[in-house]
VEXVEX-227448 format. One record per atom (N, C-alpha, C): residue in three letters; z, y negated, x. Coordinates in pm, whole numbers, plus 50000, padded with zeros to 5 digits. Atoms other than C-alpha are relative to their C-alpha. Example, Ala and Ser with C-alpha at 12.3 -4.5 7.8 and 13.67 -1.06 7.14 Angstrom:
# residues 2
aa=ALA	c3=50000	c2=50119	c1=50089
aa=ALA	c3=50780	c2=50450	c1=51230
aa=ALA	c3=50000	c2=49880	c1=50090
aa=SER	c3=49994	c2=50119	c1=49918
aa=SER	c3=50714	c2=50106	c1=51367
aa=SER	c3=50073	c2=49891	c1=49923
This chain:
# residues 120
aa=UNK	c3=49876	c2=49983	c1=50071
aa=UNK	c3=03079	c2=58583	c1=48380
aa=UNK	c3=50043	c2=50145	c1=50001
aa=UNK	c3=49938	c2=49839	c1=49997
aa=UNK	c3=03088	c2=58977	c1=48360
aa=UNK	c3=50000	c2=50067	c1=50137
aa=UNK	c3=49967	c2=49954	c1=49868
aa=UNK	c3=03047	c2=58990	c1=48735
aa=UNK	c3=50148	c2=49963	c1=50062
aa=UNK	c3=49858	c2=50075	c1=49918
aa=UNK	c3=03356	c2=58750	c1=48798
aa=UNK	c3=50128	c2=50096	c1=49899
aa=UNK	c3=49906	c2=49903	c1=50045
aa=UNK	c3=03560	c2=58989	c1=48519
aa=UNK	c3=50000	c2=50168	c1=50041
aa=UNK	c3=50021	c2=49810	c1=49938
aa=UNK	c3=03412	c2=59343	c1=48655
aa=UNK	c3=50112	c2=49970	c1=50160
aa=UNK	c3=49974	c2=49983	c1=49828
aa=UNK	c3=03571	c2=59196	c1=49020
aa=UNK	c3=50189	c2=49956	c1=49967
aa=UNK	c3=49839	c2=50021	c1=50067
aa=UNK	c3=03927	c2=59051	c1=48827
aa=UNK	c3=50051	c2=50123	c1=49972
aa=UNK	c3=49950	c2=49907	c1=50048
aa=UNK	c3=03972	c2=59378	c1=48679
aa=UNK	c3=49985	c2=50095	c1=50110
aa=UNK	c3=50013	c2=49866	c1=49863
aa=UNK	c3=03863	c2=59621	c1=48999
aa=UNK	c3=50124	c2=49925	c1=50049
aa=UNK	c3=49906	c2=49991	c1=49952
aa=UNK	c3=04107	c2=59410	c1=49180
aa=UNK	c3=50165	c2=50014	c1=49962
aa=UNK	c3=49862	c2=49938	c1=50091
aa=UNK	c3=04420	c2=59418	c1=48922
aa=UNK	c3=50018	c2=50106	c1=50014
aa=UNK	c3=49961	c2=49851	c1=50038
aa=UNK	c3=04384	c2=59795	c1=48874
aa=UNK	c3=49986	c2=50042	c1=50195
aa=UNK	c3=49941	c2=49951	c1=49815
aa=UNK	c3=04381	c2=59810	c1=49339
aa=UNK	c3=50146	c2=49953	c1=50014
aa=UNK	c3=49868	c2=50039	c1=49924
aa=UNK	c3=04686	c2=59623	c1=49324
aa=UNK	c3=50121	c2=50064	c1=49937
aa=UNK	c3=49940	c2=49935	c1=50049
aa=UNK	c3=04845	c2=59812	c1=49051
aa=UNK	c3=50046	c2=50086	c1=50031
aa=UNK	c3=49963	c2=49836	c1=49964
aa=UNK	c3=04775	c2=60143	c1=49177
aa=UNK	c3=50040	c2=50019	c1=50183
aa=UNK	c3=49957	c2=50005	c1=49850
aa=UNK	c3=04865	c2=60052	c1=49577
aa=UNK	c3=50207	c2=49965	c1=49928
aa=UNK	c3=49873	c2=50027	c1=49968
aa=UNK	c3=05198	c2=59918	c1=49486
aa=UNK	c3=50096	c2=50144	c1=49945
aa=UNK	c3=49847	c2=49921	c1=49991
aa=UNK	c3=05553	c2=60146	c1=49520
aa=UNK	c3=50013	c2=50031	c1=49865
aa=UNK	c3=49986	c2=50039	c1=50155
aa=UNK	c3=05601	c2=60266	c1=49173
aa=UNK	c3=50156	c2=50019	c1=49973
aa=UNK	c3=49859	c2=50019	c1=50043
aa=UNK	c3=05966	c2=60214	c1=49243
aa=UNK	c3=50025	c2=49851	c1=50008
aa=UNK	c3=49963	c2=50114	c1=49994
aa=UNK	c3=06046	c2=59857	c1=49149
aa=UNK	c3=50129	c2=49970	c1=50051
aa=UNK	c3=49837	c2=50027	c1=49946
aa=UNK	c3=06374	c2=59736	c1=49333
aa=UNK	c3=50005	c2=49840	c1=50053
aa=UNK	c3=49994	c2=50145	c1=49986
aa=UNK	c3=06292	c2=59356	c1=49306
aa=UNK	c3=50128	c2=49984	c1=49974
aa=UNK	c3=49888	c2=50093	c1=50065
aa=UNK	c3=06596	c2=59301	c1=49113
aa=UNK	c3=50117	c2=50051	c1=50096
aa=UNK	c3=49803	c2=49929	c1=49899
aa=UNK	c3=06880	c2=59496	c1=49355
aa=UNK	c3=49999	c2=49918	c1=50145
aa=UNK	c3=49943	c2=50113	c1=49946
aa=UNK	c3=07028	c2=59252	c1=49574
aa=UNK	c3=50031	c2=50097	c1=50144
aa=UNK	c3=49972	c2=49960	c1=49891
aa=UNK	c3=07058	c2=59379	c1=49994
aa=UNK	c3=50186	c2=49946	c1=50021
aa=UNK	c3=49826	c2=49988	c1=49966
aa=UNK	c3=07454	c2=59432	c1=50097
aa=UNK	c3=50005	c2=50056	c1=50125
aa=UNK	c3=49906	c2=49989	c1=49854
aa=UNK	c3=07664	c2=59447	c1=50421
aa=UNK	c3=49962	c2=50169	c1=50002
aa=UNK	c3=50037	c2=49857	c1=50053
aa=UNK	c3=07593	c2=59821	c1=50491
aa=UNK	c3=50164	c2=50043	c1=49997
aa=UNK	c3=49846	c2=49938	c1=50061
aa=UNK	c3=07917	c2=60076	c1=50402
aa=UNK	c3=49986	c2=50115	c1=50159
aa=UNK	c3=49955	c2=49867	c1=49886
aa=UNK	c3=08057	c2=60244	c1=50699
aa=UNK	c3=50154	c2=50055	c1=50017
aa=UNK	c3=49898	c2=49963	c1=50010
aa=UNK	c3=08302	c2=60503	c1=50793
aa=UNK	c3=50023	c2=50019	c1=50151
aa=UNK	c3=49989	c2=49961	c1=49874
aa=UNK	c3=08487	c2=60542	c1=51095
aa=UNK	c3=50064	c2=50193	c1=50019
aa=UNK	c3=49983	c2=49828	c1=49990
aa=UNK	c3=08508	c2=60934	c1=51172
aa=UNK	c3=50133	c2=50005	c1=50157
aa=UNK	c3=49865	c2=49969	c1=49903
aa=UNK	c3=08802	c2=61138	c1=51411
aa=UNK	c3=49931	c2=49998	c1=50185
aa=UNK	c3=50040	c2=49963	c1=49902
aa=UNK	c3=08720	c2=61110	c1=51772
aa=UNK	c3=50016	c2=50097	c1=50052
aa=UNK	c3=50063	c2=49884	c1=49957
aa=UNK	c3=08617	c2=61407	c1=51962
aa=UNK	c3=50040	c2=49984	c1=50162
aa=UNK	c3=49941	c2=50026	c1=49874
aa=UNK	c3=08824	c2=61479	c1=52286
aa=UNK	c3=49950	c2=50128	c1=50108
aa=UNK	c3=50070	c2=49846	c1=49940
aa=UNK	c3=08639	c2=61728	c1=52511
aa=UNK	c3=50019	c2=49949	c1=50170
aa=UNK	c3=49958	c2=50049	c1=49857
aa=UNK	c3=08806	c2=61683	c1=52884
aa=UNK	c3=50049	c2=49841	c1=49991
aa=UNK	c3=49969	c2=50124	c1=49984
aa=UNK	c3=08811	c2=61369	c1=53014
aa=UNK	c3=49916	c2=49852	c1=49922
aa=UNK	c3=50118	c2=50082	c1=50061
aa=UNK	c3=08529	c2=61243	c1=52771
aa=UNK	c3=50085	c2=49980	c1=49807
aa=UNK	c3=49969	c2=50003	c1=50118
aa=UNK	c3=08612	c2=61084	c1=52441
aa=UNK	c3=49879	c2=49934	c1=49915
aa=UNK	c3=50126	c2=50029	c1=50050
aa=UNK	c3=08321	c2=61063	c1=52195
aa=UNK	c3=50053	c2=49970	c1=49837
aa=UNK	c3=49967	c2=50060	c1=50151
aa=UNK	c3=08358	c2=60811	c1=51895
aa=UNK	c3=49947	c2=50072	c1=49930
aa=UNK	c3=50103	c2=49951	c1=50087
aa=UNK	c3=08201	c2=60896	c1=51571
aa=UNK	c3=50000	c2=49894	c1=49892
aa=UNK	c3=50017	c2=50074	c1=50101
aa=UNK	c3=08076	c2=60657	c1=51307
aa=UNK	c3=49882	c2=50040	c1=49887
aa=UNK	c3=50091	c2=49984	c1=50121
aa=UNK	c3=07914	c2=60713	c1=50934
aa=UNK	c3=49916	c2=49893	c1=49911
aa=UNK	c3=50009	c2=50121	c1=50168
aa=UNK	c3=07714	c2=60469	c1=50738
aa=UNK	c3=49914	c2=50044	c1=49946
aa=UNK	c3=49998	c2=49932	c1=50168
aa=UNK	c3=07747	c2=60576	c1=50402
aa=UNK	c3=49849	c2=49931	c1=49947
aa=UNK	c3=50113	c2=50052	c1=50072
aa=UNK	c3=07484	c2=60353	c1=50284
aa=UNK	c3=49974	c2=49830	c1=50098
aa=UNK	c3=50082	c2=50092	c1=50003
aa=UNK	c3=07251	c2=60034	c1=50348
aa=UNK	c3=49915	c2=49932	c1=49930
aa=UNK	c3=50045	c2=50098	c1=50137
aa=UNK	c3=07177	c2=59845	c1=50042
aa=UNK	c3=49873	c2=49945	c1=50015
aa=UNK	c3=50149	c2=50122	c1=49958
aa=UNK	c3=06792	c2=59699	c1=50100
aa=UNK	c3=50018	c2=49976	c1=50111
aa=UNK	c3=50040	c2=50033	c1=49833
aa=UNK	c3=06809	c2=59652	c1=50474
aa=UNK	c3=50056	c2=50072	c1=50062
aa=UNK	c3=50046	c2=49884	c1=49890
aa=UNK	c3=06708	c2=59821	c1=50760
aa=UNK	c3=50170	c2=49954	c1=50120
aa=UNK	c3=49861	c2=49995	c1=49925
aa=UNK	c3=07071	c2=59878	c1=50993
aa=UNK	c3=49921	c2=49930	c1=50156
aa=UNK	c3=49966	c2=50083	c1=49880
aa=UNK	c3=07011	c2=59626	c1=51311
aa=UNK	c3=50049	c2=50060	c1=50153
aa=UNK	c3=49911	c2=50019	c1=49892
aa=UNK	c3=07288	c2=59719	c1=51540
aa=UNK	c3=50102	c2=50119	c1=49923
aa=UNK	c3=49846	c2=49900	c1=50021
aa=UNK	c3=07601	c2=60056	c1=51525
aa=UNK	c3=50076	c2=50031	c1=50109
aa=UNK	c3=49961	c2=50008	c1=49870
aa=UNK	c3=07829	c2=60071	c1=51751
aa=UNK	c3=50229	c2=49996	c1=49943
aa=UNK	c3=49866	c2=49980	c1=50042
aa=UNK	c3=08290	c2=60068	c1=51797
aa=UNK	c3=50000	c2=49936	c1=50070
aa=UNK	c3=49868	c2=50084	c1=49928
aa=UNK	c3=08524	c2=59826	c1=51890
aa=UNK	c3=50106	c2=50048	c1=49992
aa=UNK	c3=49872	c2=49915	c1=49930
aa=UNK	c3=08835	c2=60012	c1=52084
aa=UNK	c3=50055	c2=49924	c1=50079
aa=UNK	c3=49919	c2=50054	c1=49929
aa=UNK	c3=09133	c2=59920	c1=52255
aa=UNK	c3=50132	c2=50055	c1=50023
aa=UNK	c3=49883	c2=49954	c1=49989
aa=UNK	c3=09465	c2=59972	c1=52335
aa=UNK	c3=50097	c2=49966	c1=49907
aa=UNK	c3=49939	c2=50088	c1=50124
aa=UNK	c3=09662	c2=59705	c1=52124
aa=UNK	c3=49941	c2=49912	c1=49929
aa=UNK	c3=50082	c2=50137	c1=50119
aa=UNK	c3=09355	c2=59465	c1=52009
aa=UNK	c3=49884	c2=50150	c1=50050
aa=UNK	c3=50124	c2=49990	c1=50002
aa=UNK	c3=09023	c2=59583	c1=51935
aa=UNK	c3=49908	c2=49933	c1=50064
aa=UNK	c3=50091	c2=50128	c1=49919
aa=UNK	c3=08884	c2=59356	c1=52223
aa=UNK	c3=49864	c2=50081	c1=50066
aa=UNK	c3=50093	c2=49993	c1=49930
aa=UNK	c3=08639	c2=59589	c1=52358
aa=UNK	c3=49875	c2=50096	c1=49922
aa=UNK	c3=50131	c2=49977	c1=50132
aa=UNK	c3=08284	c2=59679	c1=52185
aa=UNK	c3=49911	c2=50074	c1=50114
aa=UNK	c3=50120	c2=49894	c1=49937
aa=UNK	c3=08015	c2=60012	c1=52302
aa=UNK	c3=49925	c2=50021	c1=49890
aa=UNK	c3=50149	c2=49947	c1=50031
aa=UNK	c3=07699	c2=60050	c1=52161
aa=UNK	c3=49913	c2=50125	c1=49965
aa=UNK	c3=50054	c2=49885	c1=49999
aa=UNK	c3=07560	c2=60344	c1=51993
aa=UNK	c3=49800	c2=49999	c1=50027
aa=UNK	c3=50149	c2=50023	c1=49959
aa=UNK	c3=07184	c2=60425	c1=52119
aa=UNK	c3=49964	c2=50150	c1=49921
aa=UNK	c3=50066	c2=49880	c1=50076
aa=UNK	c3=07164	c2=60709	c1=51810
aa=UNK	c3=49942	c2=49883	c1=49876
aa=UNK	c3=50058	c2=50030	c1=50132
aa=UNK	c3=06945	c2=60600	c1=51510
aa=UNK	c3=50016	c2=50017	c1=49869
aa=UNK	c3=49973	c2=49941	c1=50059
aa=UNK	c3=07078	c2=60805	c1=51287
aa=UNK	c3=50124	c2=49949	c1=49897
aa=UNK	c3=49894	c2=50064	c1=50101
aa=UNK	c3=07351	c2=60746	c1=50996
aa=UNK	c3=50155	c2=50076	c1=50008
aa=UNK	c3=49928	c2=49945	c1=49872
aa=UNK	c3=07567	c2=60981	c1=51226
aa=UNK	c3=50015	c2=49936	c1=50118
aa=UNK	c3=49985	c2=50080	c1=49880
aa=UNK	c3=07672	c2=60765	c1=51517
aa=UNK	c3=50090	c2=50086	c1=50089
aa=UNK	c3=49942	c2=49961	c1=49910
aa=UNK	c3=07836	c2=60864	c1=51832
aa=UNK	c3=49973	c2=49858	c1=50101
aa=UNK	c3=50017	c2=50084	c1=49836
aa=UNK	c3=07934	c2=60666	c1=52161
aa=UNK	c3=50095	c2=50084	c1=50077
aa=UNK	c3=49956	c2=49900	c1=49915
aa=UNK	c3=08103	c2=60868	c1=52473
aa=UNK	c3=50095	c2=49887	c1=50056
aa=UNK	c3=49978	c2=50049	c1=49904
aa=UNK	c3=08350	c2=60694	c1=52693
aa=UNK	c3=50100	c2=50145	c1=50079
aa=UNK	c3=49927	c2=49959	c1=49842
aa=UNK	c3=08501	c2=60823	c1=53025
aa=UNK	c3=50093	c2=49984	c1=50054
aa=UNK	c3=49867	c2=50079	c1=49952
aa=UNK	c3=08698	c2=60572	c1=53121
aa=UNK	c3=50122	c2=49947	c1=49968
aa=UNK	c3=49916	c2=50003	c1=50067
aa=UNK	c3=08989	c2=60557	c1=52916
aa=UNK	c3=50150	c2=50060	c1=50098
aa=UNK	c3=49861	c2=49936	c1=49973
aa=UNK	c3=09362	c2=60579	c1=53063
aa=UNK	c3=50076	c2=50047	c1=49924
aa=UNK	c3=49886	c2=49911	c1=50091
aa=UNK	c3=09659	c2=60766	c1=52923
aa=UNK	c3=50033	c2=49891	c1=49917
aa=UNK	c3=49930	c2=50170	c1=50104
aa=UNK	c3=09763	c2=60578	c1=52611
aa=UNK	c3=49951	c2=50035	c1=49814
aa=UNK	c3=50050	c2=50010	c1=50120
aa=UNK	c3=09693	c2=60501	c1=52261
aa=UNK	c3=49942	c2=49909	c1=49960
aa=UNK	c3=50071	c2=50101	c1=50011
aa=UNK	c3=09454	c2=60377	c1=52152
aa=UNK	c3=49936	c2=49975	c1=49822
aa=UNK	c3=50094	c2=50003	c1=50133
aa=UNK	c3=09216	c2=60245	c1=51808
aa=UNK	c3=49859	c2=49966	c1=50007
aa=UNK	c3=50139	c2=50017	c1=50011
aa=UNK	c3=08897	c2=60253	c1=51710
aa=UNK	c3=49919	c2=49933	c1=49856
aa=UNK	c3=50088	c2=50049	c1=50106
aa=UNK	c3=08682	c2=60112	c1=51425
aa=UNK	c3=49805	c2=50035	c1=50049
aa=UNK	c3=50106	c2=49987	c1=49978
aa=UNK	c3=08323	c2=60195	c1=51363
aa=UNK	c3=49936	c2=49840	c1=49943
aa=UNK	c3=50077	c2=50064	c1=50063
aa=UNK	c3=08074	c2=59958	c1=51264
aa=UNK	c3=49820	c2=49957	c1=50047
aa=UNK	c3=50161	c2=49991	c1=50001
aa=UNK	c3=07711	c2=59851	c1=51175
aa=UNK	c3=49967	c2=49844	c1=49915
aa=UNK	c3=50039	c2=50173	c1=50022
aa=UNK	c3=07507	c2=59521	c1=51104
aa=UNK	c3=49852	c2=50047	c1=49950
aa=UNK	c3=50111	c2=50016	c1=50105
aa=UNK	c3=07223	c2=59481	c1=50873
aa=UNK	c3=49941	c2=49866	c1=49979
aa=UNK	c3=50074	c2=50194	c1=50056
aa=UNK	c3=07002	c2=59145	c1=50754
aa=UNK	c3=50143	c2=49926	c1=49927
aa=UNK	c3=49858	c2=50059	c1=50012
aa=UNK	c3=07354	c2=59078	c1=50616
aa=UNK	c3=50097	c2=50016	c1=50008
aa=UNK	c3=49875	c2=49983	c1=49905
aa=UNK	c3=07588	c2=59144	c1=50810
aa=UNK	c3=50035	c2=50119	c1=50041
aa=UNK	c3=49906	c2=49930	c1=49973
aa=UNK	c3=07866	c2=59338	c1=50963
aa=UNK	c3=50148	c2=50067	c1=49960
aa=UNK	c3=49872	c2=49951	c1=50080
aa=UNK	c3=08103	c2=59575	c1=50817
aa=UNK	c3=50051	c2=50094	c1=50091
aa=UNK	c3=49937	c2=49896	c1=49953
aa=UNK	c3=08385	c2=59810	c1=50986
aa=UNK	c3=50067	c2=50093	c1=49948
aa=UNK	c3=49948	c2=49889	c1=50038
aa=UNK	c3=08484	c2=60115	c1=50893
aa=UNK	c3=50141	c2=49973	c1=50036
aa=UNK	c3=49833	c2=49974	c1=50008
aa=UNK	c3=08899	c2=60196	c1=50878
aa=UNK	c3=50067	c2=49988	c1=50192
aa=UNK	c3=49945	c2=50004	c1=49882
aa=UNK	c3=09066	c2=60143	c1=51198
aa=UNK	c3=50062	c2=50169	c1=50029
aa=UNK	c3=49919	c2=49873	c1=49919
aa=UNK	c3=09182	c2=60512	c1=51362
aa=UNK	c3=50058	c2=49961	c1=50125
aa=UNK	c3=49920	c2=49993	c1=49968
aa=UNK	c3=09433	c2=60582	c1=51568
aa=UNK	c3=49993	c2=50115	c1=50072
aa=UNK	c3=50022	c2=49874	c1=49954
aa=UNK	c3=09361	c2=60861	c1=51895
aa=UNK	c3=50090	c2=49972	c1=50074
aa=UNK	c3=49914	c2=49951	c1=49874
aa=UNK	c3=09558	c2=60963	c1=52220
aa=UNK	c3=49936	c2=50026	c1=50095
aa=UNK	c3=50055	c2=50019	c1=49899
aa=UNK	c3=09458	c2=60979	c1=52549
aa=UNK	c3=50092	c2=50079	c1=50072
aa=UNK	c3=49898	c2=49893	c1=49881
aa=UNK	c3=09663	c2=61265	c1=52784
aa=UNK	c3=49983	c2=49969	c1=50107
């Protein structure tokens, strides 16, 4: 009997003192919050920029912009990790165009503000 409570109580006070002593059971994971930033025109290279502000309980998935001319039909891939995003394109003709940032999390996908650049 005082061996099976000496081994109840060693393990209570391992699991006590291992766990996080920030509790965040109760806060609920959200779409993450992103911003879409000014693109960056350096020659013939135009380099998006996207922010996300935050990520509520889950780990960000996927960041990346959907650009176009008059729809938002076409989607690049950022390959930064960071909560600073960038993507580069090249191939862009003279024109106007929009951009939106966005990012995906365990629940979902949110886009930052639609902008509005130029193309010479």
């Amino acid at each position: 009997m005082k061996s099976n409570l000496f081994l109840l109580l060693t393990s209570a006070t391992w699991i006590f003192l291992s766990c996080s002593p920030e509790d965040r059971s109760d806060e609920q994971p959200f779409p993450p919050f992103v911003e879409t930033l000014e693109p960056l025109t350096q020659g013939d290279t135009i380099t998006l920029q996207g922010h996300i502000k935050a990520s509520p309980n889950s780990r960000i998935t996927q960041r990346g912009f959907r650009y176009g001319d008059e729809t938002l039909r076409n989607n690049i891939l950022s390959t930064d990790s960071s909560d600073i995003f960038t993507a580069a394109i090249d191939t862009l003709k003279s024109g106007t165009y929009h951009v939106a940032a966005y990012a995906t999390n365990g629940m979902g996908t949110s886009y930052g503000d639609t902008l509005q650049f130029v193309v010479e």
